[in-house]
Every structure is written in structure tokens, then in C-alpha cells.
VOPAGU-2260 file (C-alpha; in pm, 1 decimal, decimal comma):
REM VOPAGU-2260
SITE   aa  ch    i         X         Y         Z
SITE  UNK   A    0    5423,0   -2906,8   -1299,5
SITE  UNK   A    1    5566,2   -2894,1   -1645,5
SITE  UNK   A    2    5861,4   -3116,7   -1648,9
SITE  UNK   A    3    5614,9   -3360,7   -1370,3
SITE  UNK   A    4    5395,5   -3401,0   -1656,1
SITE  UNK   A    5    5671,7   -3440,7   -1897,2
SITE  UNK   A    6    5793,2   -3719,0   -1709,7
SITE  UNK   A    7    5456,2   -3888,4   -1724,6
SITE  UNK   A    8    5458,0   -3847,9   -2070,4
SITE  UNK   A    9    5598,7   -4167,1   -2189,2
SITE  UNK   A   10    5223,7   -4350,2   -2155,9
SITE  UNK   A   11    5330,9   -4536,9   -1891,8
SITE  UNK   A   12    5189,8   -4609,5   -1507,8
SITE  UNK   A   13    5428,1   -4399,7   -1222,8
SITE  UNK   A   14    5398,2   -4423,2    -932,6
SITE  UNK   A   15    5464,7   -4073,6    -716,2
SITE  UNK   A   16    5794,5   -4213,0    -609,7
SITE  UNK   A   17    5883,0   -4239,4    -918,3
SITE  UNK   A   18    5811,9   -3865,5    -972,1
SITE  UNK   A   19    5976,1   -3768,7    -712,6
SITE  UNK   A   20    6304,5   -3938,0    -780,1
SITE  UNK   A   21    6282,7   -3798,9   -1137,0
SITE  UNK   A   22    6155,4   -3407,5   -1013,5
SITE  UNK   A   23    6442,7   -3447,9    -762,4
SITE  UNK   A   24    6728,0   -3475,6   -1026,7
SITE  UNK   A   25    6555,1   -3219,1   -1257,1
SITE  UNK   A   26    6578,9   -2949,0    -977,0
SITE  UNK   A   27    6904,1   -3050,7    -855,3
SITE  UNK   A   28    6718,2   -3091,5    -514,9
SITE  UNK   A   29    7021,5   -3218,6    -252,2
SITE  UNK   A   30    6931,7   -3455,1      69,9
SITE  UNK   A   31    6835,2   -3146,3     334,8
SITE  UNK   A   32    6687,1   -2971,1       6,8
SITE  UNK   A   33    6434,3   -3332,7     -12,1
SITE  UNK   A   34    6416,8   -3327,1     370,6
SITE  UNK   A   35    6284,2   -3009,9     420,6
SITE  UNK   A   36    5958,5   -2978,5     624,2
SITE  UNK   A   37    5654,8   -2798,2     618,0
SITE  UNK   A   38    5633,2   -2542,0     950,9
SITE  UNK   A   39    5448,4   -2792,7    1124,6
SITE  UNK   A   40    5652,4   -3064,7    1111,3
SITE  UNK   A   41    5413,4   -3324,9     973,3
SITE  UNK   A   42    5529,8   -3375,1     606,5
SITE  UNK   A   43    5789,2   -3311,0     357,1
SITE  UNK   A   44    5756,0   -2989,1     166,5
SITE  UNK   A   45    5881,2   -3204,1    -171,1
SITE  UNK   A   46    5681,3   -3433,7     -91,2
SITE  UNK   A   47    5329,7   -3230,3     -40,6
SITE  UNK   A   48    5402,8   -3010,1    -365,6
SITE  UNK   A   49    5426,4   -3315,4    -604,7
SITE  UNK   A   50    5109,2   -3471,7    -381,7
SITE  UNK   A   51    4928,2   -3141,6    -449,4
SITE  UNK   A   52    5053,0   -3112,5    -821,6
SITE  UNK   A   53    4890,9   -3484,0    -831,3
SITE  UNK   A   54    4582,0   -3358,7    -723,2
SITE  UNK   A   55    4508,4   -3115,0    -940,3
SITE  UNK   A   56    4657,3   -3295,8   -1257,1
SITE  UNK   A   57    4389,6   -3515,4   -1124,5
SITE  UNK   A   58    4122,3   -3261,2   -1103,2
SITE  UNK   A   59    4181,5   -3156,1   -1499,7
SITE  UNK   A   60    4178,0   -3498,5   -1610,9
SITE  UNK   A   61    4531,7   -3489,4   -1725,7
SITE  UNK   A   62    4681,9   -3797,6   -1553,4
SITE  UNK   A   63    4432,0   -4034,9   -1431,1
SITE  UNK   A   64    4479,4   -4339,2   -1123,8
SITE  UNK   A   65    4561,6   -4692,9   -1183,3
SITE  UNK   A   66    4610,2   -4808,1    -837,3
SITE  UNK   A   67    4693,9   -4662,0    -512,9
SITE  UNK   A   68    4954,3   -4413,3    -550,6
SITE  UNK   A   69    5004,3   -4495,3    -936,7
SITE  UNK   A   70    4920,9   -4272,9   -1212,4
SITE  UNK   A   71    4938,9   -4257,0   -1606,8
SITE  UNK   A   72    4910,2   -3966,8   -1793,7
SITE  UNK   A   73    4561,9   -3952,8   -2011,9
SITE  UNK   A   74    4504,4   -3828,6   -2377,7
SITE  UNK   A   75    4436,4   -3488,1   -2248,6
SITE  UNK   A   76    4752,2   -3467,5   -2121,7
SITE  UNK   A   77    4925,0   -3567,5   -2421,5
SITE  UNK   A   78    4757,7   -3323,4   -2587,5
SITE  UNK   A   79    4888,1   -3080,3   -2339,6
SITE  UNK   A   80    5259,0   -3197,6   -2400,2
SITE  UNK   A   81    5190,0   -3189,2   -2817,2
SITE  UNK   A   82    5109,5   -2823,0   -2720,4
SITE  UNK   A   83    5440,5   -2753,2   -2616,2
SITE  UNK   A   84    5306,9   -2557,7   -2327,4
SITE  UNK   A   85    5638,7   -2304,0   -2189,8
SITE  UNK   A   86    5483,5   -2391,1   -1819,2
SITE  UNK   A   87    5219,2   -2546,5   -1626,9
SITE  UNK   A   88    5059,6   -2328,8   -1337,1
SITE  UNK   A   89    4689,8   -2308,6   -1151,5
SITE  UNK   A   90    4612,3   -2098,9   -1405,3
SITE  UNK   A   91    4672,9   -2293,9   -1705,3
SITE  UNK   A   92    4488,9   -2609,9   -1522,8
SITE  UNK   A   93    4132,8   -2338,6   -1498,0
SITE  UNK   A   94    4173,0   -2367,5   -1877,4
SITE  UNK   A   95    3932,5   -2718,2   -1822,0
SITE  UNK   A   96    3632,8   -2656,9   -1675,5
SITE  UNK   A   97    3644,2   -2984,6   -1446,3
SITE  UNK   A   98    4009,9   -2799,9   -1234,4
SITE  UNK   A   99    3822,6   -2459,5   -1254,8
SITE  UNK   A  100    3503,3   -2613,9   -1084,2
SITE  UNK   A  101    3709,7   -2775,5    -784,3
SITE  UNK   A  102    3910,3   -2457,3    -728,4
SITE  UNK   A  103    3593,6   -2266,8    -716,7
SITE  UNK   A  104    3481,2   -2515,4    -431,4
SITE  UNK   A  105    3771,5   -2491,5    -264,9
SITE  UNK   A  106    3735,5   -2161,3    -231,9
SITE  UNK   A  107    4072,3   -2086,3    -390,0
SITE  UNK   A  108    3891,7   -1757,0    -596,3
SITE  UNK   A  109    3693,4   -1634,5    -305,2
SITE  UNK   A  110    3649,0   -1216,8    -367,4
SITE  UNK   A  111    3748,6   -1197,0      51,4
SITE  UNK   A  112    4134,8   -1242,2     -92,8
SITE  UNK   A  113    4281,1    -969,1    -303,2
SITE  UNK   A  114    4461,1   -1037,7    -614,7
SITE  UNK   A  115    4790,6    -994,2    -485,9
SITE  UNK   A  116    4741,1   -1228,9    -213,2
SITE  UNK   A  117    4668,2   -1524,1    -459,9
SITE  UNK   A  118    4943,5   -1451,9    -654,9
SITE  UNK   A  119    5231,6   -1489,9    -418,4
SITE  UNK   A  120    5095,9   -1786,2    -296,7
SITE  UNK   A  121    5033,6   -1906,9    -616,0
SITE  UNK   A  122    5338,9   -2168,4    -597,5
SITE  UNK   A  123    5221,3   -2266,4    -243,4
SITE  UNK   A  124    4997,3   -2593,7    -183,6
SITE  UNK   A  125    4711,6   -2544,7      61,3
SITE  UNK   A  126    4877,3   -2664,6     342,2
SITE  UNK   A  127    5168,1   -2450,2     259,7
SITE  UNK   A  128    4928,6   -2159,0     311,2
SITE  UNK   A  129    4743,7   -2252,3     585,4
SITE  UNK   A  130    5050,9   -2342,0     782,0
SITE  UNK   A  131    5173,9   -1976,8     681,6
SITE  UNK   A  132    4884,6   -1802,6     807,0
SITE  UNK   A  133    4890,2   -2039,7    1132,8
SITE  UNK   A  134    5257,9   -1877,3    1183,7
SITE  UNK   A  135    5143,5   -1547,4    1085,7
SITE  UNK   A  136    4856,7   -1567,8    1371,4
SITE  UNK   A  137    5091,1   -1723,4    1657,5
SITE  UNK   A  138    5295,6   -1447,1    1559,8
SITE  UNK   A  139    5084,4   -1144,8    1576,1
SITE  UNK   A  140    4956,4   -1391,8    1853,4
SITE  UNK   A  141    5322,1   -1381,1    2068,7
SITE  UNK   A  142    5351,4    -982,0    1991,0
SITE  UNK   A  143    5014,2    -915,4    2155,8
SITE  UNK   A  144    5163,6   -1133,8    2479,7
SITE  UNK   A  145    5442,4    -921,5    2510,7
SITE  UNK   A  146    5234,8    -631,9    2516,9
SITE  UNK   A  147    5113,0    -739,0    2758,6
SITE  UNK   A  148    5369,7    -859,5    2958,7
SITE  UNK   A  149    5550,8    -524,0    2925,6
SITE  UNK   A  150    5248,0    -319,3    3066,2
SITE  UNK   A  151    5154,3    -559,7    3349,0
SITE  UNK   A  152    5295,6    -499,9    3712,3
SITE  UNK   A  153    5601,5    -638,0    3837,1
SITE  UNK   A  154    5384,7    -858,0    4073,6
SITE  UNK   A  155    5183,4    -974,2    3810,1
SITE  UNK   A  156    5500,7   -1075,4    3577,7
SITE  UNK   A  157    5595,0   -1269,9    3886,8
SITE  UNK   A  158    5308,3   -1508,3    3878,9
SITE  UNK   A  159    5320,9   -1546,2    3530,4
SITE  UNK   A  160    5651,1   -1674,7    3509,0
SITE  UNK   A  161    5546,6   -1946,6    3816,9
SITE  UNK   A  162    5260,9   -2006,3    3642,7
SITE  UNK   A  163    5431,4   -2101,9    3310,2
SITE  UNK   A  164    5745,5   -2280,6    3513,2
SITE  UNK   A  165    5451,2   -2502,5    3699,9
SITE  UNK   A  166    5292,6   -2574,2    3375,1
SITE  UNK   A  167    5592,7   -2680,7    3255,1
SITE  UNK   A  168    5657,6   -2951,3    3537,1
SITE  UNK   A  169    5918,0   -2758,4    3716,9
SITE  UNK   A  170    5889,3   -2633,2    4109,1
SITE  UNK   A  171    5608,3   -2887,2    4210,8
SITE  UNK   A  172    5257,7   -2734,6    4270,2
SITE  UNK   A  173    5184,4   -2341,5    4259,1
SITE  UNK   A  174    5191,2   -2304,2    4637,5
SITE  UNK   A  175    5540,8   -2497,4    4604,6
SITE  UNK   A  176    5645,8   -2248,2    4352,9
SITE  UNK   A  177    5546,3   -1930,0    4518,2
SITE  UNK   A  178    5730,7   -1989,2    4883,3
SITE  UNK   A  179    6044,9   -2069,3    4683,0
SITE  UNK   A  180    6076,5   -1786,8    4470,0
SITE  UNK   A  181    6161,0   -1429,0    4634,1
SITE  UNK   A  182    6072,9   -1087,1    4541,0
SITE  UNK   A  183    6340,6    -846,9    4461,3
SITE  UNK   A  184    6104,0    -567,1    4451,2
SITE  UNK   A  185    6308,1    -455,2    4135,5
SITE  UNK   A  186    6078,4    -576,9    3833,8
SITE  UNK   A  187    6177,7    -899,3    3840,1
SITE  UNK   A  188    6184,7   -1244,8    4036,1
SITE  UNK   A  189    6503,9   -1390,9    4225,6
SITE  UNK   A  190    6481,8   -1712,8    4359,4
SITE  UNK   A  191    6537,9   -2107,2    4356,3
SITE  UNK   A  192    6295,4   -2329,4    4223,7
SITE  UNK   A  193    6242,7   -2712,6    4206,0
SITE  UNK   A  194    6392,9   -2846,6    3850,0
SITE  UNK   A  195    6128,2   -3178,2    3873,2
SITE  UNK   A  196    5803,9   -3264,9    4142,9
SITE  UNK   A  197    6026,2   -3441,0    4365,7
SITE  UNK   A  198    6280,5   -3160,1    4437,4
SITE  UNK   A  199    6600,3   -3368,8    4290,6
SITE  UNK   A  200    6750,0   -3036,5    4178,5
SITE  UNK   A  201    6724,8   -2704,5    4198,6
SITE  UNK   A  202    6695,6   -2431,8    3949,4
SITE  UNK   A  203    6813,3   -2020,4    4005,3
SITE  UNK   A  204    6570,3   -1838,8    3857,6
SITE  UNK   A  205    6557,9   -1463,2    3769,9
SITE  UNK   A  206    6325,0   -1282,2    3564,7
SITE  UNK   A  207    6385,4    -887,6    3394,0
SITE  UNK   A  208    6052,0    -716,8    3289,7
SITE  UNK   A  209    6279,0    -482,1    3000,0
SITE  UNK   A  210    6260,7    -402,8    2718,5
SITE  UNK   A  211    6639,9    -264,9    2637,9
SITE  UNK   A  212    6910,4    -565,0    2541,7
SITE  UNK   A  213    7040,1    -742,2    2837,7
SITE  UNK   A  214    7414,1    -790,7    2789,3
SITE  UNK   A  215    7635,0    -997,5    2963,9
SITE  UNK   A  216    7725,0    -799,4    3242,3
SITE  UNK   A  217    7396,5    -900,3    3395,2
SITE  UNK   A  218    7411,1   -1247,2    3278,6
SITE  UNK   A  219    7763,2   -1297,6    3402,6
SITE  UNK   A  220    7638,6   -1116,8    3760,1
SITE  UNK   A  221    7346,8   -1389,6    3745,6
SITE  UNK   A  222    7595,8   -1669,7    3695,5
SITE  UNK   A  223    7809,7   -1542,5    4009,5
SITE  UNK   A  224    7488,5   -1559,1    4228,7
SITE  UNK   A  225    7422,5   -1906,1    4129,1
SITE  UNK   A  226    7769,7   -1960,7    4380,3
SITE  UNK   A  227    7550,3   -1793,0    4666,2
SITE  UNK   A  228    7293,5   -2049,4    4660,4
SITE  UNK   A  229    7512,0   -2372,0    4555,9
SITE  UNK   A  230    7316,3   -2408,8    4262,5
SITE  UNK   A  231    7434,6   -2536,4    3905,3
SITE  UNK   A  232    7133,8   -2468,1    3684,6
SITE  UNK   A  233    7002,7   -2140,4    3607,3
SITE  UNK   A  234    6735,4   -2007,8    3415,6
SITE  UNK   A  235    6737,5   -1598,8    3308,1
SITE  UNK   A  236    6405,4   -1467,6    3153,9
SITE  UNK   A  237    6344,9   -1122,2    2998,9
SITE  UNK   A  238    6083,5    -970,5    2799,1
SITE  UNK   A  239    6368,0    -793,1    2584,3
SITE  UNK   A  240    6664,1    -998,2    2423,2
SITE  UNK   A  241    6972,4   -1123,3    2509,5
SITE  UNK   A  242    7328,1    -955,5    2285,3
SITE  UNK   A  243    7526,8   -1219,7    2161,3
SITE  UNK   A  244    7791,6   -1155,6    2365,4
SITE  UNK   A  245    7517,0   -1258,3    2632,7
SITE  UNK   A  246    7462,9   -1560,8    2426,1
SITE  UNK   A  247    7816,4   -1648,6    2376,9
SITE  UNK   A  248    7911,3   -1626,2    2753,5
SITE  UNK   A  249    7695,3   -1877,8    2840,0
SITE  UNK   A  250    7852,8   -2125,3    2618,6
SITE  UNK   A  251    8167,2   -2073,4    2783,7
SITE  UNK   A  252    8118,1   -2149,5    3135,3
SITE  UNK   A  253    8073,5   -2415,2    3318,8
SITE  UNK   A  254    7715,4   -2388,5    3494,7
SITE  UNK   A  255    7412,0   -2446,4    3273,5
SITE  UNK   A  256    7229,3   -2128,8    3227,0
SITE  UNK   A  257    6895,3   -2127,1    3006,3
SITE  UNK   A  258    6851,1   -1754,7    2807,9
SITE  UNK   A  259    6500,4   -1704,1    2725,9
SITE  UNK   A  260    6426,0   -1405,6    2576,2
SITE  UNK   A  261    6085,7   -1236,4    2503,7
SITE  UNK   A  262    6034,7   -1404,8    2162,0
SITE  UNK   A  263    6028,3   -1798,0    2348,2
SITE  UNK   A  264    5910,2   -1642,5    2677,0
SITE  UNK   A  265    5545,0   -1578,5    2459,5
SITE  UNK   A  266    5616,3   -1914,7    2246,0
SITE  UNK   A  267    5601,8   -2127,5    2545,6
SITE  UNK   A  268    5291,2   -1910,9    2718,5
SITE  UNK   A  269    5148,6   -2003,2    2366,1
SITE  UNK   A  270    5290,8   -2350,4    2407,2
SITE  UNK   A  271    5148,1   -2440,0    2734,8
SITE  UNK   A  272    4767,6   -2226,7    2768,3
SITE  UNK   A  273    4939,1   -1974,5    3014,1
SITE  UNK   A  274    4781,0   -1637,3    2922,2
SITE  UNK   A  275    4598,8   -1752,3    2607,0
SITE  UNK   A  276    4289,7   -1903,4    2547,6
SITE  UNK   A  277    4128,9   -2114,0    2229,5
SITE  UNK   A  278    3972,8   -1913,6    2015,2
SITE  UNK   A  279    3900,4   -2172,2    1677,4
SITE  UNK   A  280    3947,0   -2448,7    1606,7
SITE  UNK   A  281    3965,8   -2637,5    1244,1
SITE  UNK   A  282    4021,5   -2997,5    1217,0
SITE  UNK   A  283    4167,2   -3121,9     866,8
SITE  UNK   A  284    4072,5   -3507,6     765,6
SITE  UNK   A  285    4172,0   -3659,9     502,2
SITE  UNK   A  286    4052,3   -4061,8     320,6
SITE  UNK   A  287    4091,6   -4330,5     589,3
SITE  UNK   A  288    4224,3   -4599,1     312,2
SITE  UNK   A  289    4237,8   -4863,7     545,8
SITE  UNK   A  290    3845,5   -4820,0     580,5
SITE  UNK   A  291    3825,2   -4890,0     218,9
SITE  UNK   A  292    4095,7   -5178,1     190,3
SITE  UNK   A  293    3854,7   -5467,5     112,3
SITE  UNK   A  294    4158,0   -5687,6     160,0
């Protein structure tokens, strides 16, 4: 916030571009350093810490808008820089009651989170955090799955994996799915499976309810019944892991074999409703400004 502030300095209107060109060559940021996204996807981490940094310059009346996306620093933020402040944190900003009163309603100093809690994330924007705790929560989320998985019956693993494959758009309907696929009586599924609706392709697929490594001894015996049934395309699922000599053989054949291990096994259940349900849901909105364009 400091040297953002220090760049506004100079009295004049910036746009956050601006800022961020400047903020870039002050931290030395490089192009995947700029590029970087939040977990979701949806915006620039750069780019949502200098918006968020806006906002709550903003909020304390230190830089004040001139037009869309265009700011100038106000006399209470000169005053700030006269100061020579060493930084500029959340916690400086409460110093004016105006930033203190918004955090309050934001419900940034709510007694439900400890002390600790709000001071690691005290360099993190809101979105930043809630996009943490969203990972945190498909993550606990994807252990409980596995669970699960690992205590259900080998019949019941069965349908879960056609379930999720049908979900998925492979092996046609569920009735489709079920007469292809054969038990093995062993834990797992063995079988061949339509790769699209239409039946273009086909798909081996076996499944291993374990939890110890699976190396490539079985993967390589997997590959070598893919010859049995003339098929080119495999797809090996456990509820364990895969070595990375497992990993690496697969690379060097010349049939395409899919690894999914327990970790993606839950993320696509998660992925695609199979075994989970909605529990909450929050929807975040933010200023339509073509609603206010009176252009």
C-alpha cells in the first residue's frame, strides 16, 4: 500500500493501470508473476490486490475518484506521505474512523475469528480469503468422499464409478453402462465402456478400491489387457495413488491410458454432483456500471 500511495503522491489523476504498471516495476513482478490467478480462475491476483488496496484507500478518504477507474490522491493522503509512514497496512487505515466503520460492516473484526486467523490473512483481499476457505471446504469436502469410498462395498464402488463415467458423457445411458462393464469380483471393475453416446470408441476401464500405492506392475498388466479386447484407450481408477514410476510408464507407451488417482477420483464426484449434494449457497454481486452509464 505504501509505495501505491507513494506513487499517487505527485497530485495528479491515475488511473489503476497506471498503478499497476508502476507497483509492477517496484516489486520486480515478471509476466507469469502479473499473470497469476486467483484459485478460481476469474481474476488476476495483481490485479484484485491493487483493486482491493483502491478500495480501502477509498474507504479512509486518502485517494478520492475522478472518473471511472481514475483516482487522485486527497489532502489526507498527503498528509499521510508528510508523515513518512515506514508502511501502510489494514491496521494503519482503522486509524480514520470512516475505514474502521466499513471494516466493522464488513465484518472483517467479527469476535467468531480468532486473532491469529486475521493476522495471516491480513495481506489477503476478501476474495483471496474466501476463495481459500472455498478450497479448504472442497478439500475437507474430497477427504470425507474417500472415506467413504474406502468403506463402501466393492459393488457399491462399482456403480459409483458408472455413475460418475455417465455423468461425464461417456458409456451412453446407465443401463448402457452397466451391461458393458464386468465384475471381477476382486474389489474392482473390469470392463469396456463407450468413450461418447454413439459408441465411436471404446474405453478399458478398471477400477482398484486400495488404499496402498499402485505401481506399475499393475498398470503395465492393465496396458497388456487392453491387447485382449483390441482397445487403445484406457482408463485406471484407484482410491490410493499411483508411484511415479506408474506415472512415468504411461508416458512411454503407445496406448493412451488415463491415471486417476483418489485425489481427482473425489474432485470430479465433486465436479459433477455424484455423491455430493448442495449444501449453501452465496452469490457475490458486484455494481452493474452499464446500468448507470447515462451515455
Amino acid at each position: 500500500m505504501l509505495p501505491y500511495l507513494q506513487f499517487m503522491g505527485d497530485g495528479k489523476p491515475h488511473s489503476t493501470g497506471d498503478a499497476e504498471e508502476y507497483l509492477a516495476g517496484v516489486f520486480k513482478l515478471s509476466d507469469t508473476d502479473r499473470q497469476e490467478l486467483l484459485p478460481s480462475g476469474t481474476q488476476g491476483r495483481f490485479k484484485n490486490r491493487i483493486a482491493w488496496a483502491t478500495a480501502h484507500f477509498k474507504r479512509a478518504l486518502v485517494l478520492q475518484v475522478i472518473t471511472r477507474g481514475v483516482y487522485q490522491i486527497t489532502g489526507r493522503g498527503e498528509k499521510i506521505l508528510n508523515g513518512r509512514p515506514q508502511k501502510i497496512n489494514l491496521k494503519y487505515l482503522d486509524g480514520f474512523p470512516e475505514h474502521l466503520i466499513w471494516r466493522k460492516a464488513m465484518g472483517e473484526k467479527s469476535k467468531n475469528i480468532d486473532s491469529s486467523s486475521v493476522e495471516e490473512r491480513a495481506d489477503q483481499t476478501p476474495q483471496e480469503i474466501l476463495e481459500s476457505t472455498f478450497q479448504t471446504l472442497s478439500s475437507t469436502l474430497a477427504d470425507e468422499l474417500l472415506e467413504k469410498i474406502r468403506s463402501s462395498t466393492p459393488a457399491f464402488f462399482e456403480q459409483l464409478v458408472l455413475d460418475l463415467l455417465v455423468v461425464m458423457g461417456y458409456g451412453g445411458s446407465r443401463a448402457e453402462a452397466s451391461n458393458r462393464v464386468g465384475r471381477s469380483g476382486d474389489g474392482g471393475i473390469d470392463g469396456i465402456i463407450k468413450e461418447d453416446k454413439l459408441g465411436l470408441d471404446a474405453i478399458y476401464i478398471q477400477a482398484k478400491r486400495w488404499e496402498a500405492t499402485v505401481g506399475p506392475a499393475t498398470v503395465r498388466e492393465f496396458a497388456g489387457s487392453l491387447d485382449g479386447v483390441r482397445a487403445r484407450k484406457g482408463v485406471l481408477i484407484t482410491t490410493s495413488s499411483f508411484s511415479k514410476d506408474a506415472v512415468d510408464y504411461v508416458t512411454r507407451i503407445d496406448k493412451k491410458i488415463v491415471l486417476i488417482d483418489g485425489e481427482e477420483l473425489a474432485r470430479l464426484m465433486i465436479e459433477h454432483n455424484v455423491g455430493v449434494a448442495e449444501f449453501q449457497r452465496y452469490v457475490i454481486k458486484r455494481v452493474d456500471l452499464d446500468y448507470f452509464s447515462e451515455e
